[in-house]
DSSP file (Angstrom, degrees, kcal/mol; ACC not computed):
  #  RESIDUE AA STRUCTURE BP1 BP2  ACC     N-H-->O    O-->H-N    N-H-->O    O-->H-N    TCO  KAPPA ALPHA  PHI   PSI    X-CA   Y-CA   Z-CA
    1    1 A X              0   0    0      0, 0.0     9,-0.1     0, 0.0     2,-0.0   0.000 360.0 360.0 360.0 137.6   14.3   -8.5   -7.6
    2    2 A X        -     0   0    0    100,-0.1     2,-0.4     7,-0.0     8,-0.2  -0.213 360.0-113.9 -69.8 158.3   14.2   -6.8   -4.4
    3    3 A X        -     0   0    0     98,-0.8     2,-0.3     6,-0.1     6,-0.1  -0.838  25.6-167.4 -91.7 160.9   13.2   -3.0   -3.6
    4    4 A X    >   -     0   0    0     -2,-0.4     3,-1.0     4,-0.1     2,-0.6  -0.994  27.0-117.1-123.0 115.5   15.8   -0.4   -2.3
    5    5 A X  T 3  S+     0   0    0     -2,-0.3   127,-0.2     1,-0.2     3,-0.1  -0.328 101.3  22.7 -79.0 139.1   14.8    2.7   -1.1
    6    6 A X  T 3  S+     0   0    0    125,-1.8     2,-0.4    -2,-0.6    -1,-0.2   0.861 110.8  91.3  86.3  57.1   16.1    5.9   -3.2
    7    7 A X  E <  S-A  131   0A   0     -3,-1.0   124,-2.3   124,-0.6    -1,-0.3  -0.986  86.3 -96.9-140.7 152.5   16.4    3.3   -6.3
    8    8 A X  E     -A  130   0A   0     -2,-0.4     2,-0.3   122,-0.2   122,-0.2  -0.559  45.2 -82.5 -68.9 143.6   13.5    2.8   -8.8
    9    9 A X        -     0   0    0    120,-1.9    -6,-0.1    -2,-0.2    -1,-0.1  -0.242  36.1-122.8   4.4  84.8   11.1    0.2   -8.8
   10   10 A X        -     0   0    0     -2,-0.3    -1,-0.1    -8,-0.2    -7,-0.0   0.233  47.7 -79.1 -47.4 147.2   11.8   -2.8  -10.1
   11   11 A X        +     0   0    0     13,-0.1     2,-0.2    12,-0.1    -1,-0.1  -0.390  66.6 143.2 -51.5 144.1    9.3   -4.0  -13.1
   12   12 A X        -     0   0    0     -3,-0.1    12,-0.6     2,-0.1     2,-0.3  -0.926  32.3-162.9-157.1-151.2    6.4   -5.2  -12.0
   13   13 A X        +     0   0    0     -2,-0.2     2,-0.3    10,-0.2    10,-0.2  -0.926  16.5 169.0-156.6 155.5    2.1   -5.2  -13.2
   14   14 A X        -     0   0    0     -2,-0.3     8,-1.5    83,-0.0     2,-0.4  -0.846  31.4-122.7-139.3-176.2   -0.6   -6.0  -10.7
   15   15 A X        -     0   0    0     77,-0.4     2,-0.1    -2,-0.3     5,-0.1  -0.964  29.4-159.6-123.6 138.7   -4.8   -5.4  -11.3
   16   16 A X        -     0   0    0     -2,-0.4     2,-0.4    75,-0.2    75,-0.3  -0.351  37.7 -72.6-102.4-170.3   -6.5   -3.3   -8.7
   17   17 A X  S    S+     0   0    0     73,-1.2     3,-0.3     1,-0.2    -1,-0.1  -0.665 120.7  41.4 -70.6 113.2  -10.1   -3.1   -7.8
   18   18 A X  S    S-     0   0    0     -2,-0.4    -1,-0.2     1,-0.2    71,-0.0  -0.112 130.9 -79.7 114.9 -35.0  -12.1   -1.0  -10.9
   19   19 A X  S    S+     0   0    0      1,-0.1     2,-0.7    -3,-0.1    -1,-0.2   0.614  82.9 166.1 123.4  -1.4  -10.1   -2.9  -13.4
   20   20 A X        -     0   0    0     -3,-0.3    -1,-0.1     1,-0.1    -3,-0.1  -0.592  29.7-144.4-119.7  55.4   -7.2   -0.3  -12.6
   21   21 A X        -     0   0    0     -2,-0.7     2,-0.5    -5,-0.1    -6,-0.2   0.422  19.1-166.3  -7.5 119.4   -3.4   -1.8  -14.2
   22   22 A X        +     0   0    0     -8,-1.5    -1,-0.1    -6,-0.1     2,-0.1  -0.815  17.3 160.2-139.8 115.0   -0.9   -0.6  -11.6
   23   23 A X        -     0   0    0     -2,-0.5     4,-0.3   -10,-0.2   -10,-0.2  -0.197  53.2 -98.7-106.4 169.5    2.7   -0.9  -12.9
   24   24 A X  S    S+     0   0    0    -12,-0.6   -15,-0.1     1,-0.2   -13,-0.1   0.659 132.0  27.6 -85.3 -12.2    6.3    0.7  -11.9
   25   25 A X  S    S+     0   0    0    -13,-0.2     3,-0.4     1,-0.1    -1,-0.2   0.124  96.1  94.5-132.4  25.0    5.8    3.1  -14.6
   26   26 A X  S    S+     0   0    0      1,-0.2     2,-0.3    -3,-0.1    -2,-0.1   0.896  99.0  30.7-101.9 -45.8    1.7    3.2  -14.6
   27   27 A X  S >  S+     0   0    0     -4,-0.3     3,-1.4     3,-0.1    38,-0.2  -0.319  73.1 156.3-119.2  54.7    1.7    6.5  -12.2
   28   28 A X  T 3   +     0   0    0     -3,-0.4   100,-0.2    -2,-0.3    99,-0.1  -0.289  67.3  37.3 -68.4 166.7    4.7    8.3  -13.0
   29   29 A X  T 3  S+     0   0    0     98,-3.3     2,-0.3     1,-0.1    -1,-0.2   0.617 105.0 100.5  56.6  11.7    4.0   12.1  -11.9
   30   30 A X  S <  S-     0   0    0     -3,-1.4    99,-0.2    97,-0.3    34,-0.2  -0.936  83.9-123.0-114.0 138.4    2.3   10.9   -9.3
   31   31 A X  E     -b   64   0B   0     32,-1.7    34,-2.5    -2,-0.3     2,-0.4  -0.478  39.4-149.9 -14.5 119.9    3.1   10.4   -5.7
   32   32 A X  E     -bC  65 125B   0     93,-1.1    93,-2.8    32,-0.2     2,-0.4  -0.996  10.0-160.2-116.9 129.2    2.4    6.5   -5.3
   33   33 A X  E     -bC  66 124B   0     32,-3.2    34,-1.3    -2,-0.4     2,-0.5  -0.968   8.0-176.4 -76.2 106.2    1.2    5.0   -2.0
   34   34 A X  E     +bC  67 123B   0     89,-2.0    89,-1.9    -2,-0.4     2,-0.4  -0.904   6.7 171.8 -70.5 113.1    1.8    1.3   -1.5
   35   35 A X  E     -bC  68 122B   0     32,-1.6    34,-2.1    -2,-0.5     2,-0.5  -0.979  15.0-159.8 -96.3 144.9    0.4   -0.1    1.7
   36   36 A X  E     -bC  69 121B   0     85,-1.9    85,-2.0    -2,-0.4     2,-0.3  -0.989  16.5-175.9-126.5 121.7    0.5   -4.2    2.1
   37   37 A X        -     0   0    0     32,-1.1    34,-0.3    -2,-0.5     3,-0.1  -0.820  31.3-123.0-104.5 154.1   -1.9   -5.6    4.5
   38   38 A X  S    S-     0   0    0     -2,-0.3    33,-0.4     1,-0.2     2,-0.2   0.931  74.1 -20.5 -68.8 -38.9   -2.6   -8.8    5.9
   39   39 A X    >   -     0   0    0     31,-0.1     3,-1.0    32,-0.1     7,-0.3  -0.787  58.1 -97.8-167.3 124.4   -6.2   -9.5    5.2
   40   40 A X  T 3  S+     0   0    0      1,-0.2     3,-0.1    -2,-0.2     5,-0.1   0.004 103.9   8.4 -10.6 122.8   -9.9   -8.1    4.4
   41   41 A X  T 3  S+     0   0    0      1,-0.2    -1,-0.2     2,-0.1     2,-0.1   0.525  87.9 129.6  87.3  24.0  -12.0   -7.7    6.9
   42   42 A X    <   -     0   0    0     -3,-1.0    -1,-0.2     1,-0.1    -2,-0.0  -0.066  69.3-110.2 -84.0-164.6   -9.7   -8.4   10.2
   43   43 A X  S  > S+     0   0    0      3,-0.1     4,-0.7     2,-0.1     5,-0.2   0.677 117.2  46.2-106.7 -32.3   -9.9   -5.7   12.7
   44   44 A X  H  > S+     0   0    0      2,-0.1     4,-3.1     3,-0.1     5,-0.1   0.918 121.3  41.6 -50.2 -45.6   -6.2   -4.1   12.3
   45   45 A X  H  > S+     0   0    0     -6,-0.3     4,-3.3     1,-0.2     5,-0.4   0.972 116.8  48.5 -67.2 -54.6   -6.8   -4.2    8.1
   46   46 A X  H  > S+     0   0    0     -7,-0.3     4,-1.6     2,-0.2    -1,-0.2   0.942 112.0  43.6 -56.5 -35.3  -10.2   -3.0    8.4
   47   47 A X  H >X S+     0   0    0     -4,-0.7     3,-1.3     1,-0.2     4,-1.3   0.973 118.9  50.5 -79.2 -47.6   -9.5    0.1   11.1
   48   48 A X  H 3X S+     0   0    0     -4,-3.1     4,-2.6     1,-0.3     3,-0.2   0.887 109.9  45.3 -54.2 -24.3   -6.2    1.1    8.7
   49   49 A X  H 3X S+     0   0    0     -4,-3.3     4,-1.0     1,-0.2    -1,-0.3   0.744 108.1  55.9 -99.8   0.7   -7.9    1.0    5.7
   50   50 A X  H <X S+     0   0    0     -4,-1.6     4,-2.1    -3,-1.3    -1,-0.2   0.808 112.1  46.7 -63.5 -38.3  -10.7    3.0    7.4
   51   51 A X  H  < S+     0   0    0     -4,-1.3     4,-0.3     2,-0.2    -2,-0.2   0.768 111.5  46.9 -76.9 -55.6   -7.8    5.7    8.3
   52   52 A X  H  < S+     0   0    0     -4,-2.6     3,-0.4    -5,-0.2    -1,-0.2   0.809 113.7  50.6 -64.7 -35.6   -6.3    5.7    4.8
   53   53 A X  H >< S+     0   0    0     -4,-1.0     3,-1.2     1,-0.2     4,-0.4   0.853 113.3  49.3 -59.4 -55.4  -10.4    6.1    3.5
   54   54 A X  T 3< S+     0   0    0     -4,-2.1    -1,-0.2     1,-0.2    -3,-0.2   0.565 120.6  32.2 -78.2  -4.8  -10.8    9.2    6.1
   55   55 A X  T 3> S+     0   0    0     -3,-0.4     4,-1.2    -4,-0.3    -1,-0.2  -0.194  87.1 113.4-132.2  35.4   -7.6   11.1    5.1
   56   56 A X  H <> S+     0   0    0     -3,-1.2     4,-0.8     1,-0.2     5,-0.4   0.906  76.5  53.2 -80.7 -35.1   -7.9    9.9    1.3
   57   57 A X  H  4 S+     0   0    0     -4,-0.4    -1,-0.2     2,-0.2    -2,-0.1   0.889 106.0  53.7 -84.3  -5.5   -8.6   13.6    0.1
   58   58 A X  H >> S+     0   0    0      2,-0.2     3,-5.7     3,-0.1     4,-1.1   0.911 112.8  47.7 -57.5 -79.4   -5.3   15.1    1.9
   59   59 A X  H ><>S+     0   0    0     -4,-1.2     3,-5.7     1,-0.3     5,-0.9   0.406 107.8  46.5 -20.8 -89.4   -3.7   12.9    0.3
   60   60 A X  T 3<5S+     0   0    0     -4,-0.8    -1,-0.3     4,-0.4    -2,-0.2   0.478 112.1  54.6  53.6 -44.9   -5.0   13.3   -2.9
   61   61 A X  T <45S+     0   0    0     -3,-5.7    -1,-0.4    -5,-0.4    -2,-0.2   0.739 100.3  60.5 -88.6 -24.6   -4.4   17.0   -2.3
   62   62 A X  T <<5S-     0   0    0     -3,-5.7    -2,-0.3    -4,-1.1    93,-0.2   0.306 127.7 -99.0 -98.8  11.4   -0.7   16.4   -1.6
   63   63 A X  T   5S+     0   0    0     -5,-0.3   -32,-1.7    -4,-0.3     2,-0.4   0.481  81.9 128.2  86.9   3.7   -0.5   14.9   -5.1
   64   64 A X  E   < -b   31   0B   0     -5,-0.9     2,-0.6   -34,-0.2    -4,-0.4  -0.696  47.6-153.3-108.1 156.6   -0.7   11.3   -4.2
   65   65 A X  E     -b   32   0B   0    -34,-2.5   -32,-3.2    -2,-0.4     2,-0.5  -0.863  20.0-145.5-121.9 150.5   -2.8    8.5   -5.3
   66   66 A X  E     +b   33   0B   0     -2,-0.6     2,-0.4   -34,-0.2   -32,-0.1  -0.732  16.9 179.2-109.3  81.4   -3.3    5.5   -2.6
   67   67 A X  E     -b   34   0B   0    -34,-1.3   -32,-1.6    -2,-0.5     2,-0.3  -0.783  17.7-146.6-110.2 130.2   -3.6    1.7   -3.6
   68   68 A X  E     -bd  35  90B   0     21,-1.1    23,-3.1    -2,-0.4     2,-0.3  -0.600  18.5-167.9 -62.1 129.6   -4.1   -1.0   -0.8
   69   69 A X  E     +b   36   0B   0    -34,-2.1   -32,-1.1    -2,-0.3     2,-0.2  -0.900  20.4 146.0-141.8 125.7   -2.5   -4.3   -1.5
   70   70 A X        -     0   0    0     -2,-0.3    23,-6.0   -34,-0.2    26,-0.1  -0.867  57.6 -99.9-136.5 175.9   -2.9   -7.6    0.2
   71   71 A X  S    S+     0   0    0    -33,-0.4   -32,-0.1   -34,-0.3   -33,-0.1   0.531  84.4 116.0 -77.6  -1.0   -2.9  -11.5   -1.0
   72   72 A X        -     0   0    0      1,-0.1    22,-0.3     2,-0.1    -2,-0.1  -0.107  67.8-105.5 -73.2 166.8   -6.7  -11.6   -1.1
   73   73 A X    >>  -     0   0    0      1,-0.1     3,-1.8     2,-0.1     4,-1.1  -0.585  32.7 -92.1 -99.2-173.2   -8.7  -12.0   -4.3
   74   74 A X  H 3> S+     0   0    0      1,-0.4     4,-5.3     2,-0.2     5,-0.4   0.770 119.2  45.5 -39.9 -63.9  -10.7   -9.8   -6.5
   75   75 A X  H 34 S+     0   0    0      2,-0.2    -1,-0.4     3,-0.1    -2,-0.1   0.175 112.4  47.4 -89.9  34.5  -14.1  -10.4   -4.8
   76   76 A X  H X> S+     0   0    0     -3,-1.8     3,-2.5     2,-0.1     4,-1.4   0.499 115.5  46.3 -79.9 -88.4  -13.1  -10.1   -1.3
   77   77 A X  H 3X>S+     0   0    0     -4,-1.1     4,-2.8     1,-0.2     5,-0.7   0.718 112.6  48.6  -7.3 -79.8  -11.2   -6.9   -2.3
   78   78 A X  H 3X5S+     0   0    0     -4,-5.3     4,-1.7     1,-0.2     5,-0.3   0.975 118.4  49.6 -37.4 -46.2  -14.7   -5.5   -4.5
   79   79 A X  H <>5S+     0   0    0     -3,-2.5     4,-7.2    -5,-0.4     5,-0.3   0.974 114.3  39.3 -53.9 -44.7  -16.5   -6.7   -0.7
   80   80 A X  H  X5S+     0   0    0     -4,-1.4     4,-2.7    -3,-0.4    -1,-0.2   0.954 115.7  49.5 -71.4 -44.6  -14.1   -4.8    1.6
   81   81 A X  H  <>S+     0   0    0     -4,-2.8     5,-1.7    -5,-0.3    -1,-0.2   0.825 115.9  44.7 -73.2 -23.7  -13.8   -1.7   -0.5
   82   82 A X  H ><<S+     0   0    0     -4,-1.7     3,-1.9    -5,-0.7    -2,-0.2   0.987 114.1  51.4 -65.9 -61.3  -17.9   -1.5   -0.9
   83   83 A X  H 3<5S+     0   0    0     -4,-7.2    -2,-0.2    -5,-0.3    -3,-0.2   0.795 118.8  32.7 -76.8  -9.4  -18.4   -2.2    3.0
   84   84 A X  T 3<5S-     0   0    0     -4,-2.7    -1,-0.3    -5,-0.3    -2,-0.1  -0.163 107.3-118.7-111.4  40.8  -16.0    0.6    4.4
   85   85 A X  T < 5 -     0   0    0     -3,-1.9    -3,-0.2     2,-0.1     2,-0.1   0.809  42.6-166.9  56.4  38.2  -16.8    3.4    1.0
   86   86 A X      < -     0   0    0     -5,-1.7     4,-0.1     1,-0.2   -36,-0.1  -0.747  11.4-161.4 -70.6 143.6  -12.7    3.0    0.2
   87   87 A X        +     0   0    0     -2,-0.1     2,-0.2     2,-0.1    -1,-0.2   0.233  67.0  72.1 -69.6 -22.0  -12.3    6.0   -2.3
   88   88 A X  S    S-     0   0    0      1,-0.1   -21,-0.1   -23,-0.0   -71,-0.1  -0.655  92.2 -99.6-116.9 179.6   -9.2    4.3   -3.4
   89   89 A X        -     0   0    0     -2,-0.2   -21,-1.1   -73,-0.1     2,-0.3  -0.386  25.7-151.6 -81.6 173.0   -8.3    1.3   -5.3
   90   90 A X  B     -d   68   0B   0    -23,-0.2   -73,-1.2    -4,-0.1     2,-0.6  -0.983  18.9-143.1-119.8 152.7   -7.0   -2.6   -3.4
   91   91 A X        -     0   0    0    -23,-3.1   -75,-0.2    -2,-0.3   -18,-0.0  -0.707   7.3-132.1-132.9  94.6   -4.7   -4.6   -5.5
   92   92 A X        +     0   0    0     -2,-0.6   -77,-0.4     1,-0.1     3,-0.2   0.083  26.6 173.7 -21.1  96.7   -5.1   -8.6   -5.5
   93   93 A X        +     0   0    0    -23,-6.0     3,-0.4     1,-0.2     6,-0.2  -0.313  17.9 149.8-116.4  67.7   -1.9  -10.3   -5.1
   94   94 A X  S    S+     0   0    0    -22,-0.3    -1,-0.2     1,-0.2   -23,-0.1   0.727  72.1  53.6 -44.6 -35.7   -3.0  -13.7   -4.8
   95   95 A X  S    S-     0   0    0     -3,-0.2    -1,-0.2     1,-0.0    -2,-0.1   0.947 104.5-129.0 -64.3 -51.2    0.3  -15.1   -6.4
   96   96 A X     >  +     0   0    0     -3,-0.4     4,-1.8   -26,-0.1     5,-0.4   0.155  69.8 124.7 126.0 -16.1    2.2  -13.3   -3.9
   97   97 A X  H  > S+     0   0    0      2,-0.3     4,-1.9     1,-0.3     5,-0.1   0.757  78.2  46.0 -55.6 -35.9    4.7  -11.5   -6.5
   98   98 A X  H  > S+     0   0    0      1,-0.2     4,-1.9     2,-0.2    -1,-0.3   0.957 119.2  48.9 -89.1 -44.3    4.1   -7.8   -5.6
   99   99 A X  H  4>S+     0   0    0     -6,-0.2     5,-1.2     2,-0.2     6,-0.7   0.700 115.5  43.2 -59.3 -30.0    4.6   -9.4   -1.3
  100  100 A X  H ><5S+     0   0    0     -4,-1.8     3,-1.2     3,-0.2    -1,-0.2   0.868 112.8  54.5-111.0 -37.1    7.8  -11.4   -2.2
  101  101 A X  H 3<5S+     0   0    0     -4,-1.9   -98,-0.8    -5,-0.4    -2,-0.2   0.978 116.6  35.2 -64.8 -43.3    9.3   -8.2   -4.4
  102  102 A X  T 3<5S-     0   0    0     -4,-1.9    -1,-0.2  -100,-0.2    -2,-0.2   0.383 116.8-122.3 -94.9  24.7    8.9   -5.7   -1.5
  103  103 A X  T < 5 +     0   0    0     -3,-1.2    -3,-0.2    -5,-0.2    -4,-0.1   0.759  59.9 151.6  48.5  98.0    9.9   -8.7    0.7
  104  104 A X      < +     0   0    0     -5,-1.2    15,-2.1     2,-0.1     2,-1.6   0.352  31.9 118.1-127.1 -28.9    6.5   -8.4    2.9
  105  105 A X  B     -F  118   0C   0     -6,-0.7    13,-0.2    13,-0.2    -2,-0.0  -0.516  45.5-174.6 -16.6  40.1    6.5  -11.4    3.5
  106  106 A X        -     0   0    0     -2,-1.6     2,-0.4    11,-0.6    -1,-0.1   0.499  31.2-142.5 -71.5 169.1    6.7  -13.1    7.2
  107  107 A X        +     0   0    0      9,-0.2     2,-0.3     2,-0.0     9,-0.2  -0.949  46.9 166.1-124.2 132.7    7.1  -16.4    9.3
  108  108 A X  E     -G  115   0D   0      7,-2.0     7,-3.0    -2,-0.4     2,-0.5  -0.987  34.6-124.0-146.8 167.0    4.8  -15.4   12.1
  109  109 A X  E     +G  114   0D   0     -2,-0.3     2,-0.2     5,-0.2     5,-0.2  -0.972  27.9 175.8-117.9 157.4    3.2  -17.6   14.9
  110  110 A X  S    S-     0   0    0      3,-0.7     3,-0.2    -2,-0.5    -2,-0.1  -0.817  72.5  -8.8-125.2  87.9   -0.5  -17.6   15.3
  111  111 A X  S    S-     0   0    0     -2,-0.2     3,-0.1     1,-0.2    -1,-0.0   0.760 132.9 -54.7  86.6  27.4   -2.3  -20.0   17.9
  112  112 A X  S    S+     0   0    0      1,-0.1     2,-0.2     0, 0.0    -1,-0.2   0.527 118.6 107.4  86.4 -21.6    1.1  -21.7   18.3
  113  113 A X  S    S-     0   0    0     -3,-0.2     2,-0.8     1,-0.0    -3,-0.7  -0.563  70.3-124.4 -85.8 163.4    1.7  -22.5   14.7
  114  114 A X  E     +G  109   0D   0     -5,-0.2     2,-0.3    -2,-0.2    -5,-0.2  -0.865  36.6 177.7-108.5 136.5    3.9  -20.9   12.7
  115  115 A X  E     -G  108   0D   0     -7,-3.0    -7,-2.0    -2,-0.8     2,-0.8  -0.607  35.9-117.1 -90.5 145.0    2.3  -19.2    9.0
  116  116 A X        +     0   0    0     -2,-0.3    -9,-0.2    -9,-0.2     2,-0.2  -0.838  50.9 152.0 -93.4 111.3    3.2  -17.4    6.3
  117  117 A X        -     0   0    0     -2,-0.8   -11,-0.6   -13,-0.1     2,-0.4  -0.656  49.1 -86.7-140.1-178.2    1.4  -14.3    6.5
  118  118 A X  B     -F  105   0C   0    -13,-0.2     2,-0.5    -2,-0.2   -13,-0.2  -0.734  37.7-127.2-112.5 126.9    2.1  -10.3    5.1
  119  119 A X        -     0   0    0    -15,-2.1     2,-1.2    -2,-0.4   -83,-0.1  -0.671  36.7-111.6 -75.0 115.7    4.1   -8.1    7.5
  120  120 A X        +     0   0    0     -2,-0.5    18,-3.6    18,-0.1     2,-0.3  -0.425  61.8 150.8 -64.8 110.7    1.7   -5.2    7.7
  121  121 A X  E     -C   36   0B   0    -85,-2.0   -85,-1.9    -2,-1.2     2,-0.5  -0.833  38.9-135.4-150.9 178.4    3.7   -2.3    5.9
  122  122 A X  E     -CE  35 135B   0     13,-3.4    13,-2.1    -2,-0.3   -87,-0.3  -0.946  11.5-172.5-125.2 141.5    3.8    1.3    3.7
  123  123 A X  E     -CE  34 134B   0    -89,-1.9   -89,-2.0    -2,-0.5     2,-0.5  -0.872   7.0-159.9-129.3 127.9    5.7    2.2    1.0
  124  124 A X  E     -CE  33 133B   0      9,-2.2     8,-3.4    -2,-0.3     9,-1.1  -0.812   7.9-167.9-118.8 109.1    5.9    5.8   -0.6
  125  125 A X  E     -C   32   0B   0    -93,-2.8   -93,-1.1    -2,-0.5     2,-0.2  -0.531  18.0-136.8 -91.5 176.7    7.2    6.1   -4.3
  126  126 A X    >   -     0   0    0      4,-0.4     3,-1.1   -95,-0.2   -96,-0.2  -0.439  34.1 -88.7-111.1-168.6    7.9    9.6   -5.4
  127  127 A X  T 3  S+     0   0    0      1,-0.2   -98,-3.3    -2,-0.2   -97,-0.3   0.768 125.9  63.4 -75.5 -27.6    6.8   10.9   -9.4
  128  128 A X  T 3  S-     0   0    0   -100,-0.2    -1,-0.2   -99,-0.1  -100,-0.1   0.328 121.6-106.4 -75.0   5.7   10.0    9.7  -10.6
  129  129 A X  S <  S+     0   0    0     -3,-1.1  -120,-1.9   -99,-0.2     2,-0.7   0.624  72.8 132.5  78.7  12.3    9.3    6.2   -9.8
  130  130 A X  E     -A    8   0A   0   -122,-0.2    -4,-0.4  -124,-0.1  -122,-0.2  -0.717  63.0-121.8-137.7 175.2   11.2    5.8   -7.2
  131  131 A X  E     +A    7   0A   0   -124,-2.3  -125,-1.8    -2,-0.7  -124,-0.6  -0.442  37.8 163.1 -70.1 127.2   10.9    4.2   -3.3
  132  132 A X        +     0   0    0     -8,-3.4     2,-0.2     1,-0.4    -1,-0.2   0.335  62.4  23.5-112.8  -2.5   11.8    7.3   -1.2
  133  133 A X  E     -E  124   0B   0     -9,-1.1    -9,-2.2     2,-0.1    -1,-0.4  -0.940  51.3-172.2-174.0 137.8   10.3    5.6    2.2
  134  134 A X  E     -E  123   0B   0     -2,-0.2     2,-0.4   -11,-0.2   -11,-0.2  -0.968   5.4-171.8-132.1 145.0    9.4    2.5    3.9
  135  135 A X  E     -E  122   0B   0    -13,-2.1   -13,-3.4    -2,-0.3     2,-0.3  -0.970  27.3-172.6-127.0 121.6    7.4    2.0    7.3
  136  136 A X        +     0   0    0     -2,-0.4   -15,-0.1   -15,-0.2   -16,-0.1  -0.943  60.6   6.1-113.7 160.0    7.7   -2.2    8.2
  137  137 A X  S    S+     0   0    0     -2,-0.3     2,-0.2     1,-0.2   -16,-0.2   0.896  94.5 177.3  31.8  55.9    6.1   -4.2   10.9
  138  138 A X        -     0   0    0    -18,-3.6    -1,-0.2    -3,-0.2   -18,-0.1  -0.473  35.1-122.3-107.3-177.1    4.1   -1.2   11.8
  139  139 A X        -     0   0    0     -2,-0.2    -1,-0.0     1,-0.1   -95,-0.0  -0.354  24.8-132.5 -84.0 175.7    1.2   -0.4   14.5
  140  140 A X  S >  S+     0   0    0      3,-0.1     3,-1.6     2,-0.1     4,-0.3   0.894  80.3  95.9 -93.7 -55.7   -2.1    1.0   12.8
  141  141 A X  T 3  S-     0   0    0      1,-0.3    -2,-0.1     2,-0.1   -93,-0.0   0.058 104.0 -10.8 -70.0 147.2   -2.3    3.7   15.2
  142  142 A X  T 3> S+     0   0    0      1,-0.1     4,-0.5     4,-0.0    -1,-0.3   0.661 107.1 104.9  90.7  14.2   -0.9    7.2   14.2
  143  143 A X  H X> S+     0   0    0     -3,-1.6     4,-2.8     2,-0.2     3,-2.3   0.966  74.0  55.6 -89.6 -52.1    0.9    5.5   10.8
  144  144 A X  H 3> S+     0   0    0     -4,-0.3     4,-2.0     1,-0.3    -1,-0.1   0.721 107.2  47.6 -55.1 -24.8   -1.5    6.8    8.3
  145  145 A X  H 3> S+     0   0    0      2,-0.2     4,-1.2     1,-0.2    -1,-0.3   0.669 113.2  49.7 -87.4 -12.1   -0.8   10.6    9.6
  146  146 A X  H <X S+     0   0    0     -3,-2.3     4,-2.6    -4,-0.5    -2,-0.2   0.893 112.6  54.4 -70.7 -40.4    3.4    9.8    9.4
  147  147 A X  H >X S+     0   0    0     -4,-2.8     4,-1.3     1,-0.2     3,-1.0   0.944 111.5  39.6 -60.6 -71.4    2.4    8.5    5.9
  148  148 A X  H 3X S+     0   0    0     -4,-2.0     4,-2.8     1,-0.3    -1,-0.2   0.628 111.9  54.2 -22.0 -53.1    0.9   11.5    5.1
  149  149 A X  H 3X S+     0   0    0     -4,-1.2     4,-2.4     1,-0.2    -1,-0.3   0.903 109.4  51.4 -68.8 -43.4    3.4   13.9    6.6
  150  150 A X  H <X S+     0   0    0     -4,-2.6     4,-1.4    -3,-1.0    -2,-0.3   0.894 107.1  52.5 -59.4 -46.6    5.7   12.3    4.8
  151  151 A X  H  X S+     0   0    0     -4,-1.3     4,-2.1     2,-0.2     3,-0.4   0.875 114.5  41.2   0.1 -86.9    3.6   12.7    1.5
  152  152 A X  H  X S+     0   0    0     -4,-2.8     4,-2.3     1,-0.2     5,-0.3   0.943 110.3  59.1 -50.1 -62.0    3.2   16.5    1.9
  153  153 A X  H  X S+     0   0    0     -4,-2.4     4,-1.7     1,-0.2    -1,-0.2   0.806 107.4  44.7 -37.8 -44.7    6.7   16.7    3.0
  154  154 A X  H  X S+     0   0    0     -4,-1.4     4,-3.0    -3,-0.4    -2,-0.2   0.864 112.3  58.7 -83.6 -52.8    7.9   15.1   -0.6
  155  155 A X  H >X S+     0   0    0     -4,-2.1     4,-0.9     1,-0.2     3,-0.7   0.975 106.4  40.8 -17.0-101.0    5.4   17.5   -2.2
  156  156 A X  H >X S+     0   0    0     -4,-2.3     4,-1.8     1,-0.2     3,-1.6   0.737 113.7  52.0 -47.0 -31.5    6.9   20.6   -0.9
  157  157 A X  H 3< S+     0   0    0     -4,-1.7     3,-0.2    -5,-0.3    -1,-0.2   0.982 111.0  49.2 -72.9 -56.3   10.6   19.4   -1.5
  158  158 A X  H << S+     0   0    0     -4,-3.0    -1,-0.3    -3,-0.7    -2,-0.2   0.674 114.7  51.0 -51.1 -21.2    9.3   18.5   -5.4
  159  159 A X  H <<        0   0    0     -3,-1.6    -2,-0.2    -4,-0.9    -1,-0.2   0.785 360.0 360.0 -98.4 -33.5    7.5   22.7   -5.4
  160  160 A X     <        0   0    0     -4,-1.8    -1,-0.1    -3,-0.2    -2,-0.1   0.576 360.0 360.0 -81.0 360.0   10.6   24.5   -4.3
């Protein structure tokens, strides 16, 4: 099943980094960040998830919690989040399930070829569980601080 923004979440359950169960209904009352990258230890993944790492405690202040997800497995994930200090958790989708439900999924060419590889992208649920915002096929620079703004933004709307 596909996602739709300002609809809930569709089921799904993944394992993060820490052992950490992350569900459609696992961090209700919470602000959930999604981000889907392509891969550990590139130079795009690596400087975003540096970005998301240096502005982990706004977040965090703005009532959200912030999970990385790409197709790598466990112990690349445990590697990446140890050599850049990530504060937050990454969640292994090796199968691909969590990429083909928010349709992350790409034909891209590389070297002339074409791949299948993860369209670098954000998605921001709200406490009620559901997708209020999607950023696809976006640049690293400046995204993390729209993510953010948006965050805060969702925040105040949820305090007044």
């Amino acid at each position: 099943m596909a996602i739709v923004v300002d609809k809930p979440l569709p089921e799904f359950e993944a394992i993060a980094t820490g052992g950490v169960k992350v569900s459609n209904t696992s961090h209700l009352g919470q602000i959930m960040v999604l981000y889907f990258y392509p891969k550990d230890n590139t130079p795009g993944c690596t400087t975003e998830a540096m970005q998301f790492r240096d502005k982990y405690k706004d977040f965090v202040k703005a009532g959200a919690v912030v999970f990385g997800v790409s197709r790598d497995n466990m112990a690349s994930h445990d590697n990446f989040k140890h050599q850049l200090e990530l504060p937050f958790e990454l969640i292994s989708d090796n199968e691909e399930k969590m990429c083909h439900m928010f349709g992350v999924v790409k034909n891209k060419i590389m070297y002339g070829k074409k791949v299948k590889g993860i369209e670098r992208s954000t998605f921001l649920i709200n406490a009620k569980g559901i997708l209020v915002h999607e950023w696809r096929g976006l640049k690293v620079p400046g995204h993390v601080e729209q993510v953010l703004k948006a965050v805060k933004a969702l925040k105040k709307a949820a305090t007044a």
